[in-house]
C-alpha positions as protocol buffer text, in pm:
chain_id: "A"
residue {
  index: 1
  type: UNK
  ca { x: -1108 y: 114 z: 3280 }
}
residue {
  index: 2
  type: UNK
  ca { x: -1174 y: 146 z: 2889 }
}
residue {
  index: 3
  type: UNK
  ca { x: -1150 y: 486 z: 2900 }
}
residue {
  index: 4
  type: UNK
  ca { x: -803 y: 491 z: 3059 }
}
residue {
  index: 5
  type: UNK
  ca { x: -658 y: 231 z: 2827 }
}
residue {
  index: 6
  type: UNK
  ca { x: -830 y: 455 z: 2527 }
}
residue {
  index: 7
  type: UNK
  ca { x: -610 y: 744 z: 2642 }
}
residue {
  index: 8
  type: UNK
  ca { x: -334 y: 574 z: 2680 }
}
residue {
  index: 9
  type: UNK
  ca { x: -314 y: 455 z: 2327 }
}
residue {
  index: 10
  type: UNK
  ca { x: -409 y: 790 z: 2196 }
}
residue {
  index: 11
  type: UNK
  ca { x: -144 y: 997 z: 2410 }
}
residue {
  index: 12
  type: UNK
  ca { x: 151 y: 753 z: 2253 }
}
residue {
  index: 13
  type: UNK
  ca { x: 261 y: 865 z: 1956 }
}
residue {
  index: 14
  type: UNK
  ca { x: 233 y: 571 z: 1635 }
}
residue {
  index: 15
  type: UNK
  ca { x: 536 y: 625 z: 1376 }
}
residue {
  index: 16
  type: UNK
  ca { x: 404 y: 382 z: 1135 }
}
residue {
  index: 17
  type: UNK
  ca { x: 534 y: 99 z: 1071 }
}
residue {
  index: 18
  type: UNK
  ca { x: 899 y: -81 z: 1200 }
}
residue {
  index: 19
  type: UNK
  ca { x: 1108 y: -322 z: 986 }
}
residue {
  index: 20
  type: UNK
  ca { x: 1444 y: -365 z: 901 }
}
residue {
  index: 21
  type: UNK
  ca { x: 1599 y: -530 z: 574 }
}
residue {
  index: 22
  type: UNK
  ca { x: 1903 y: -749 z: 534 }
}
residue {
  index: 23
  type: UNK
  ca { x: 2135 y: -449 z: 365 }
}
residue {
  index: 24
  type: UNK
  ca { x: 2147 y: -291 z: 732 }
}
residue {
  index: 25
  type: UNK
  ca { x: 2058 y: 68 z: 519 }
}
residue {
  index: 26
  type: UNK
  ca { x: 2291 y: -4 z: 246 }
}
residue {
  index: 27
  type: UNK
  ca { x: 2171 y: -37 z: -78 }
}
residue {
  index: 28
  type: UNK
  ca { x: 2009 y: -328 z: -158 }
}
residue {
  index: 29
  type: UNK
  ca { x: 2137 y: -573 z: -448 }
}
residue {
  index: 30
  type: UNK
  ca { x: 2037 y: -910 z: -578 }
}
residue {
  index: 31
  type: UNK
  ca { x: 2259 y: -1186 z: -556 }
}
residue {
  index: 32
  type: UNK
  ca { x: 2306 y: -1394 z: -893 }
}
residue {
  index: 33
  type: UNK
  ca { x: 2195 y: -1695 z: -672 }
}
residue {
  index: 34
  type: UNK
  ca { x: 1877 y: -1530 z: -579 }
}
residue {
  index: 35
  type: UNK
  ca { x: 1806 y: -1404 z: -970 }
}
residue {
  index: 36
  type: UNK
  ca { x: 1843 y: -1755 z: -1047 }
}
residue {
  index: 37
  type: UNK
  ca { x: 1623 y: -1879 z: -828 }
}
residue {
  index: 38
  type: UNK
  ca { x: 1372 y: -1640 z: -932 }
}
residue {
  index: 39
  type: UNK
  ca { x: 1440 y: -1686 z: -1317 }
}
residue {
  index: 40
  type: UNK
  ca { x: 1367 y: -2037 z: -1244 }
}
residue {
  index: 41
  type: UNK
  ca { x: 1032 y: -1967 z: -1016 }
}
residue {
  index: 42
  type: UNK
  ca { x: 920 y: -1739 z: -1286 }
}
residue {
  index: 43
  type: UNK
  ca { x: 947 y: -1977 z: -1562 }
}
residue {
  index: 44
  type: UNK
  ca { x: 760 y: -2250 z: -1405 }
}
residue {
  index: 45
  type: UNK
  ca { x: 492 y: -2021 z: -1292 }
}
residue {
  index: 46
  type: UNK
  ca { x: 465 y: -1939 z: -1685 }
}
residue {
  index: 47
  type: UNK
  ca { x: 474 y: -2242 z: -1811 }
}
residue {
  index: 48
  type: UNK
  ca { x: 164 y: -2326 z: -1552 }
}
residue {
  index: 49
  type: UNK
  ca { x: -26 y: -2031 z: -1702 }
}
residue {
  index: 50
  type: UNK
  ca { x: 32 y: -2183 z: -2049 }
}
residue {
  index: 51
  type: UNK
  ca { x: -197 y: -2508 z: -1959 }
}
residue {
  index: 52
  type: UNK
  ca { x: -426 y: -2288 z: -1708 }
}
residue {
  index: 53
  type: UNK
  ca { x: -466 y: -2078 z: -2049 }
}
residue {
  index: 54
  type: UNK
  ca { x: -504 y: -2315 z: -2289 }
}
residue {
  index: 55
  type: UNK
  ca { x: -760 y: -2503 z: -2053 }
}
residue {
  index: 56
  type: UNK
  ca { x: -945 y: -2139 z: -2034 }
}
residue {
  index: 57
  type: UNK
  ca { x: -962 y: -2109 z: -2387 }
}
residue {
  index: 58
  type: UNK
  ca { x: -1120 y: -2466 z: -2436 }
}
residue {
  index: 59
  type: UNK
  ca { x: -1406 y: -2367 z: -2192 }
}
residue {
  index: 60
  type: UNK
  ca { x: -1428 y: -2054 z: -2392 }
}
residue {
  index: 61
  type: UNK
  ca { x: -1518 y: -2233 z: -2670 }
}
residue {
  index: 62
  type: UNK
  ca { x: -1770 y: -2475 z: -2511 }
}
residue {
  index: 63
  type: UNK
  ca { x: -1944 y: -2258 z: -2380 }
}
residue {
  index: 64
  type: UNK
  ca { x: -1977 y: -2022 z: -2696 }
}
residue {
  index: 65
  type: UNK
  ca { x: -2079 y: -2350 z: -2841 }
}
residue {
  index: 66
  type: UNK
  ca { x: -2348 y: -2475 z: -2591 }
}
residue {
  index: 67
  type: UNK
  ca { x: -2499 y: -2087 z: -2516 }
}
residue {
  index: 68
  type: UNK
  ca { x: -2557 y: -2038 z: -2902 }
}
residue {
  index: 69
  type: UNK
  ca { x: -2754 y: -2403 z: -2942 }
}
residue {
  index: 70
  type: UNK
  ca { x: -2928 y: -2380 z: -2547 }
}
residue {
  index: 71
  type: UNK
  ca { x: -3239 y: -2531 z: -2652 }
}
residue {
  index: 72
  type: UNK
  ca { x: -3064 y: -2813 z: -2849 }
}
residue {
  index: 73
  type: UNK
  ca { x: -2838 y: -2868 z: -2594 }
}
residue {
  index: 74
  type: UNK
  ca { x: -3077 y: -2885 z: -2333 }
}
residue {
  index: 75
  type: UNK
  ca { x: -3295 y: -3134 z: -2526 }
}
residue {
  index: 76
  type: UNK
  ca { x: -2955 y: -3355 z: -2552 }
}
residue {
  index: 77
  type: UNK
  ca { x: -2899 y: -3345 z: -2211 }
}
residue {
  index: 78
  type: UNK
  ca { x: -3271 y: -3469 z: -2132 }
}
residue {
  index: 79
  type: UNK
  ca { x: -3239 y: -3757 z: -2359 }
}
residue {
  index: 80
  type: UNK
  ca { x: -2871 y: -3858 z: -2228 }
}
residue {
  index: 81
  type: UNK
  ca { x: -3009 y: -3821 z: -1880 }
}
residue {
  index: 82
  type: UNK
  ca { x: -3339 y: -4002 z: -2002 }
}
residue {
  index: 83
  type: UNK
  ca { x: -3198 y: -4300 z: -2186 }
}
residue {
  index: 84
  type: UNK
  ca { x: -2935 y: -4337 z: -1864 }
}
residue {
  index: 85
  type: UNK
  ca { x: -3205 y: -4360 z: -1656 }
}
residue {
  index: 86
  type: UNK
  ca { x: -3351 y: -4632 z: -1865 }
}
residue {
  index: 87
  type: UNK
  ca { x: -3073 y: -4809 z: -1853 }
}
residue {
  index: 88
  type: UNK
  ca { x: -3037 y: -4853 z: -1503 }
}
């Protein structure tokens, strides 16, 4: 029964894909409400990737900071976790 519904799907031909588009095969043009909407979508999107960037480039920095003192950092993070413990 595999076998039939193998050759089946092999005998049809495929054409690729099938979609249609809302210019019905005319040429297709932006309307100034849809650039609008976009101008707006892409400048909120940018001004996201300012804070996403800025937040990057503080972790940059951090890190560059922490991996060239790793032994001294290490030793501060002992005696924070140390004296916390203390505490408690």
């Amino acid at each position: 029964m595999l076998a039939s519904a193998t050759d089946s799907i092999a005998s049809s031909q495929y054409t690729g894909p099938s979609w249609s588009t809302s210019s019905y095969g005319d040429a297709a043009t932006s309307q100034p409400m849809e650039l609008a909407a976009l101008g707006e979508h892409l400048s909120l999107c940018q001004g996201s990737n300012k804070r996403w960037s800025a937040l990057r480039h503080l972790g940059a920095k951090l890190h560059g900071f922490a991996a060239s003192r790793f032994v001294t950092t290490l030793a501060v993070a002992a005696l924070l976790i140390g004296a916390t413990l203390l505490v408690l």
